[in-house]
Short mmCIF file of the C-alpha atoms (twelve columns), coordinates in Angstrom:
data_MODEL
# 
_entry.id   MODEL 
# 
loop_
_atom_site.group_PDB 
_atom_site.id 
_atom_site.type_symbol 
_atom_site.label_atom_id 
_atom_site.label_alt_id 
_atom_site.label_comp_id 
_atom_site.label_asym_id 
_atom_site.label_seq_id 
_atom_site.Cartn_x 
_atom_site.Cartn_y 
_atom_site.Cartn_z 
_atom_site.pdbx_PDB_model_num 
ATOM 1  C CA . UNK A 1  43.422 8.525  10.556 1 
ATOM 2  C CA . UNK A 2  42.513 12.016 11.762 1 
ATOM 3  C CA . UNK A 3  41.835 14.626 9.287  1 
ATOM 4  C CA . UNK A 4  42.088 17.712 11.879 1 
ATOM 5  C CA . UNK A 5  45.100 19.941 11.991 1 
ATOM 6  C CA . UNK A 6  46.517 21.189 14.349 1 
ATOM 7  C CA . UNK A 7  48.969 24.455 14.801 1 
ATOM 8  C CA . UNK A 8  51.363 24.554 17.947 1 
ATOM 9  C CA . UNK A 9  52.163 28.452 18.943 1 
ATOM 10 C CA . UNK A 10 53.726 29.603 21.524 1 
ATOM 11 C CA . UNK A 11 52.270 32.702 22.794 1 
ATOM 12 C CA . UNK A 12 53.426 34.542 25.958 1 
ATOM 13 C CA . UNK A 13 50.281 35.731 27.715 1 
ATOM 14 C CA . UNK A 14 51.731 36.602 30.922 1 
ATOM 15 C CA . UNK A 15 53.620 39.553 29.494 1 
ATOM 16 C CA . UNK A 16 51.709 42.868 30.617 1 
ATOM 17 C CA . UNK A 17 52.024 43.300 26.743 1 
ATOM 18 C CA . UNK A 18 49.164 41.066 25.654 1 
ATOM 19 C CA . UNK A 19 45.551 42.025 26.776 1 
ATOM 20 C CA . UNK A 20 41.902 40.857 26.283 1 
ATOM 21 C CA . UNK A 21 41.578 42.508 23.101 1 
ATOM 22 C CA . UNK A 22 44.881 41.289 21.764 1 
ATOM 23 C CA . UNK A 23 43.829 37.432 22.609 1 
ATOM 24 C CA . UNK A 24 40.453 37.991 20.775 1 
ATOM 25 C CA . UNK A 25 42.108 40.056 17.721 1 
ATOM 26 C CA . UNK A 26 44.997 36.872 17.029 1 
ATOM 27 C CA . UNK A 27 42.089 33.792 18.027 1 
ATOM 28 C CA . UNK A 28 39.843 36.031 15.294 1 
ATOM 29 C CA . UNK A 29 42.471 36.112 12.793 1 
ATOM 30 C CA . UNK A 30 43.998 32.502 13.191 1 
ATOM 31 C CA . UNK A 31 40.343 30.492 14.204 1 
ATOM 32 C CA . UNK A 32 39.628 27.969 16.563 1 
ATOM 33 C CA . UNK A 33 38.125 24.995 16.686 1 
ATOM 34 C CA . UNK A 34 37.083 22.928 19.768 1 
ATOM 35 C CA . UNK A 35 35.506 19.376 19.541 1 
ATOM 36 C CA . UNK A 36 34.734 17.438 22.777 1 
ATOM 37 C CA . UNK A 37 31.957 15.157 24.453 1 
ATOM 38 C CA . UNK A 38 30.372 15.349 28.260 1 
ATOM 39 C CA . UNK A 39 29.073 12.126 29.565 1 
ATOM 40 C CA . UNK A 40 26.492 12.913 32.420 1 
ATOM 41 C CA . UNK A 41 25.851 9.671  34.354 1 
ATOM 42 C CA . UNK A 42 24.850 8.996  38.490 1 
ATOM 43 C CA . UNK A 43 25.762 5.619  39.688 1 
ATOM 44 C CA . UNK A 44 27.975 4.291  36.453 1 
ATOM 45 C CA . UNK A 45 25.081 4.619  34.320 1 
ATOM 46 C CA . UNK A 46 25.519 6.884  31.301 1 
ATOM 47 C CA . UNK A 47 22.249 9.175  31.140 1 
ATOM 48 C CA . UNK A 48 22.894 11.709 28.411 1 
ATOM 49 C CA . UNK A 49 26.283 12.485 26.075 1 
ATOM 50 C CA . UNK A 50 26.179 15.692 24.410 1 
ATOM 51 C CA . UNK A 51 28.656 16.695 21.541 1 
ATOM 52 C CA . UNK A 52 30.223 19.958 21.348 1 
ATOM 53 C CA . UNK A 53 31.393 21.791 18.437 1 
ATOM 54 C CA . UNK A 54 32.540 25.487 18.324 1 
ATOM 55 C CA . UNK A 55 33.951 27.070 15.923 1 
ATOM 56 C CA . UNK A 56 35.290 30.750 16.478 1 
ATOM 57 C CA . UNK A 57 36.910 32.577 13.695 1 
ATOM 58 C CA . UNK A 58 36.358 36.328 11.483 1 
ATOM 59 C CA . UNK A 59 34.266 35.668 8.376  1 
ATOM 60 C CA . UNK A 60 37.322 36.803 6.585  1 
ATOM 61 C CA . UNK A 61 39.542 33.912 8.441  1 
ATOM 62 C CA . UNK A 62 36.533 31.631 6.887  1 
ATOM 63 C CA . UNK A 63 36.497 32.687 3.619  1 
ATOM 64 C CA . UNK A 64 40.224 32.357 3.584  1 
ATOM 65 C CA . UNK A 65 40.476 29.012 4.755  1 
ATOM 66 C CA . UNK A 66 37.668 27.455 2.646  1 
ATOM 67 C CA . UNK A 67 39.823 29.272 -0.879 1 
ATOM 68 C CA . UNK A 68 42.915 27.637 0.288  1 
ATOM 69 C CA . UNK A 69 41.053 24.473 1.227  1 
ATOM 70 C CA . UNK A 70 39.416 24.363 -2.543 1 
# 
């Protein structure tokens, strides 16, 4: 079983409403987190995997997550 949460929002980014620094101000304040692999490989053999993990949130969205989280 998977421990990760995850939040569906529906955001309308096509209005003329919503620009750069609007996208930037509500992924600072909510935090995101990506996970994911790449597989390099040439002829079906797998040469190198690298894991990815980024996390991109305020210090204050931190510090509010990990006192809810305690």
């Amino acid at each position: 079983m998977s421990d990760i949460e995850r939040y569906d929002v529906e955001l309308d980014l096509i209005g003329p409403e919503w620009s750069v620094a609007d996208l930037i101000d509500h992924l600072l304040h909510r935090g995101v987190c990506v996970k994911g692999n790449v597989t390099v490989s040439i002829a079906g053999i797998d040469l190198m995997t690298l894991g990815l993990q980024v996390v991109f949130a305020s210090t204050a969205t931190l510090r509010r997550r990990s006192k809810e989280a305690a």
